[in-house]
N, C-alpha and C positions, 0 to 999 in steps of 0.2 A: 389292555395296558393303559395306565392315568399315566400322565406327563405333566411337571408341573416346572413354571419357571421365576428364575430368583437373579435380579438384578442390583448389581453392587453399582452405583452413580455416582463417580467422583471428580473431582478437580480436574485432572489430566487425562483418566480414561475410566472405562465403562467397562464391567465386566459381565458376561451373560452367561448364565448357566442353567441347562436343559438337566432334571430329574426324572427321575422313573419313583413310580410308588416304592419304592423300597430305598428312598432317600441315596439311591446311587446316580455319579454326576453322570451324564448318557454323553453332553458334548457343551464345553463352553468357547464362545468364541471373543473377540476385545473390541472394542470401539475405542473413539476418544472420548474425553470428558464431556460429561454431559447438566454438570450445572450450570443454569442457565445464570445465575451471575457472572459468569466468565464471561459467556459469548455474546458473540454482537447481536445477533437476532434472538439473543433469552429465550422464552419460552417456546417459540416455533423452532427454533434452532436446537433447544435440548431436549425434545420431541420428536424432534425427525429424527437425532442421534438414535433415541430410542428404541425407535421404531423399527429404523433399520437393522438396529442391531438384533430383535425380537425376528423380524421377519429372515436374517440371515441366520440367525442359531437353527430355527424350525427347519429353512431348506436345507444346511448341512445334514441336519439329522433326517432329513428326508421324510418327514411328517409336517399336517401344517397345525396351524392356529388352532383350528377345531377339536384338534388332541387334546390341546392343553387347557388343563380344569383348572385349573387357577396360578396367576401369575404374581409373585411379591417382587416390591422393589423398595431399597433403601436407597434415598437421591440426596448427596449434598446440595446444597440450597434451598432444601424445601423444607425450611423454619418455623412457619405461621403458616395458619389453616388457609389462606387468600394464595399464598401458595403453591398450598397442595390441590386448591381448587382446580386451578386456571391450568396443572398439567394435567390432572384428571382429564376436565375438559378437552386438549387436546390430542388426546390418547383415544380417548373415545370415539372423536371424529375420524379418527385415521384406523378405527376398526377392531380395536383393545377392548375383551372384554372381559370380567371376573378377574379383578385387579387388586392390588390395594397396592397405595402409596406411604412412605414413611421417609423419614429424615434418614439417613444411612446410619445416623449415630446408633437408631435404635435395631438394626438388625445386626450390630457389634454385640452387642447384650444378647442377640442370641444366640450369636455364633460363638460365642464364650464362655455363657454362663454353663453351669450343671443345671438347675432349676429353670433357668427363663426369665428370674425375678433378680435384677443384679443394676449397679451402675456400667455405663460404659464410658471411659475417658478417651477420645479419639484426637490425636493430632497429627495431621498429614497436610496435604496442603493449606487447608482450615483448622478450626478448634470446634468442637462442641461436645458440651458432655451430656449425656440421656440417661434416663433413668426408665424403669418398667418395674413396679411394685409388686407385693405378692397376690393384692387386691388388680391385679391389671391396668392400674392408672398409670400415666407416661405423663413424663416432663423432660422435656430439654431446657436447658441452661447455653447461653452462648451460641457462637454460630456467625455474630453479627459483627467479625473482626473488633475495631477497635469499640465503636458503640457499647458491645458487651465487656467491653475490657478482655479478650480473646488473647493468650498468650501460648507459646510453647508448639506453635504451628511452623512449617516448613518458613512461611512466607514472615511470620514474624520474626524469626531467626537469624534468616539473612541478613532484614534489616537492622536488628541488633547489633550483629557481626561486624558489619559495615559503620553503624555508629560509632561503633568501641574503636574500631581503628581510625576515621573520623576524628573523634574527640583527641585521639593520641597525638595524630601528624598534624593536627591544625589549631586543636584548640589549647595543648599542652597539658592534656590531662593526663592521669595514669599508664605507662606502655602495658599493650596486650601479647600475646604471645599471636594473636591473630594475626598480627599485619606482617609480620613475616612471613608466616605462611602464604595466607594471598598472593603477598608480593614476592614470592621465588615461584608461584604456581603460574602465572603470568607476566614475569619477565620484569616489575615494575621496579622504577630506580626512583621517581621520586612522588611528591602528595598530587604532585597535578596528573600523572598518570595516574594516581590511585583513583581519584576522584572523576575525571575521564572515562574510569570503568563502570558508570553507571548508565552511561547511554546503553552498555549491551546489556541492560537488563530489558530493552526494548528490540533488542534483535533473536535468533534464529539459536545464538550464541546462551542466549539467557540462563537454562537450564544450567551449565556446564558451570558457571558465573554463580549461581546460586547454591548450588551442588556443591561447591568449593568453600562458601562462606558459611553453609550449614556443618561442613565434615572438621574445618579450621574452628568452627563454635567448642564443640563437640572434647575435640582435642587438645584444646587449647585448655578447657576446664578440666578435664582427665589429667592434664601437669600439673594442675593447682594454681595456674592464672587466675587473678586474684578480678578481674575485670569480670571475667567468663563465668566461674562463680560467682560472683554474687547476682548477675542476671539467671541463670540456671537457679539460685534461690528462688528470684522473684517470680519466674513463671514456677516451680513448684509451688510457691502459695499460692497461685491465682489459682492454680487445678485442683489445690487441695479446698481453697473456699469451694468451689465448683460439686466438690465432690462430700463433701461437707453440709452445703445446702441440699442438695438431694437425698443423704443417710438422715439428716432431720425433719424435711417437710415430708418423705414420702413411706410409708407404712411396709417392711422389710421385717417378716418372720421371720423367726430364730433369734442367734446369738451373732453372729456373726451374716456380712453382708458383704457378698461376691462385687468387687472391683474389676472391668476386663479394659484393660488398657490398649486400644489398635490406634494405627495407621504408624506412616515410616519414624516419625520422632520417636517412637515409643519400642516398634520393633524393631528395626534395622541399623541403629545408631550404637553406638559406645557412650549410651550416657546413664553410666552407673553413678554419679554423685547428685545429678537430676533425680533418676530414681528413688534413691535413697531418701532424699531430701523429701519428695512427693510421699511416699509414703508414711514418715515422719510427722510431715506438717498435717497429713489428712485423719489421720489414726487422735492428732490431738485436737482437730479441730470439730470433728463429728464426733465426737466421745462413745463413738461404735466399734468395735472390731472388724478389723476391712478383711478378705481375702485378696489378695491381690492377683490377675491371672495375665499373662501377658498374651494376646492372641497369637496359635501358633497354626491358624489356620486362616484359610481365604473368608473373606465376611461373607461374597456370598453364601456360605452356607447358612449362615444364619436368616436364609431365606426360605430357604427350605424347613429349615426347624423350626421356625415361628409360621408355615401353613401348615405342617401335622399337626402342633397346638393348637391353630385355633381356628382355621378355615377347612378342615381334611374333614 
């Protein structure tokens, strides 16, 4: 029996999953996040993550390392080849062997596509959108927050969120349908408590505080708040450029070219006028026919389905 292992690396947690040759899951188990942009010790730190997490899936399943014939992993943070080098490198040292590393964006493309050869648009904690051609060439686009001009991600959200109502209470601009929300969701009565509430985006609290000002984003434009959309625009065009530059620089047989939209902004949200818009803006901007798919499975598979392509 081959045993083969497929790692999903992301922002807040790490997902491990043990295959058997017949592409059935045997046992997956979770970690935390293991991009090393987050953490304090970066690369040593999102390598032990790894590692443990590798060496705890194996003993659950009660087989070890030497089962397993080949191991894929899609890692947020690993944008640029220097990279994907230096975790190589410490993977190696700690015992990892027959490996291959990629940016997570691109094992989305293959946990979604039918063919293999598709865009993937990802925003969850991050942004980045990946491309894999029919010719097998790969490009990422973004990745690099604002740098790349990165929009429509968990963390850009918030702070949009928190702008909008911002510019409302203090600077006299536009009202949002957002700051009320916020402010019945946490008790606030006036802008100094609003504004107060950003020290716990430095606490334990964070998530619950973030999670509030993505779901009030959300909702807010789903009423037709005029604030909420027209930001919900703005990242639609940025993903459609995104997505856009990849349907024209990258070589996609056929007529039509497989879109696969992951991570939580994309699947777990109520943002139909985003979508819409995203779609829209991308269909005119690549002058391609897009398929759009929305991933309605776990990416790590797409770990698995890109080693029977191309390493099995």
């Amino acid at each position: 029996m081959s045993f083969y292992i497929g790692v999903d690396g992301g922002g807040t947690k790490t997902a491990f999953s043990l295959f058997d040759e017949d592409k059935n899951v045997v046992k997956t188990v979770y970690g935390p996040g293991s991009n090393h942009e987050n953490l304090e010790g970066a690369f040593d730190e999102a390598s032990a993550v790894i590692w443990n997490g590798i060496t705890e899936l194996v003993g659950e399943a009660g087989i070890s390392l030497d089962d397993v014939t080949f191991s894929l992993m899609g890692l947020a943070g690993i944008d640029h080849q220097f990279q994907h080098d230096i975790m190589c490198e410490k993977l190696s040292e700690k015992g990892l062997r027959n490996f291959a590393i990629y940016n997570d964006g691109f094992i989305v493309v293959q946990a979604g596509s039918e063919s293999g050869a598709a865009i993937g648009y990802n925003c969850g904690t991050g942004t980045c959108c990946n491309a894999i051609d029919s010719k097998g060439n790969m490009l990422q686009l973004g990745g690099l927050s604002e740098c790349t001009g990165d929009m429509g991600n968990g963390n850009w959200i918030a702070q949009t969120a928190f702008r909008l109502i911002y510019d409302e209470v203090y600077l006299g601009l536009e009202p949002t349908l957002i700051t009320k929300m916020y402010y019945d969701a946490f008790g606030i009565t006036s802008r100094e408590e609003f504004v107060g509430t950003v020290a716990k985006l430095e606490t334990e609290e964070a998530p619950l505080y973030i999670k509030t000002l993505i779901g009030s984003f959300f909702k807010a434009a789903a009423m037709g708040d005029a604030p909420a959309l027209a930001k919900t625009d703005e990242m639609a065009k940025r993903g459609a450029q995104f997505i856009a530059a990849l349907a024209k620089q990258m070589e996609f047989d056929g007529d039509e070219i497989e879109v696969v939209l992951s991570g939580s902004m994309h699947t777990k949200l109520p943002n139909d006028a985003y979508i819409e818009k995203l779609h829209e803006y991308a269909q005119q901007m690549s002058g391609r026919k897009l398929k759009f798919i929305k991933l309605d499975k776990e990416p790590v598979t797409g770990c698995i389905n890109w080693i029977f392509r191309q390493y099995k």
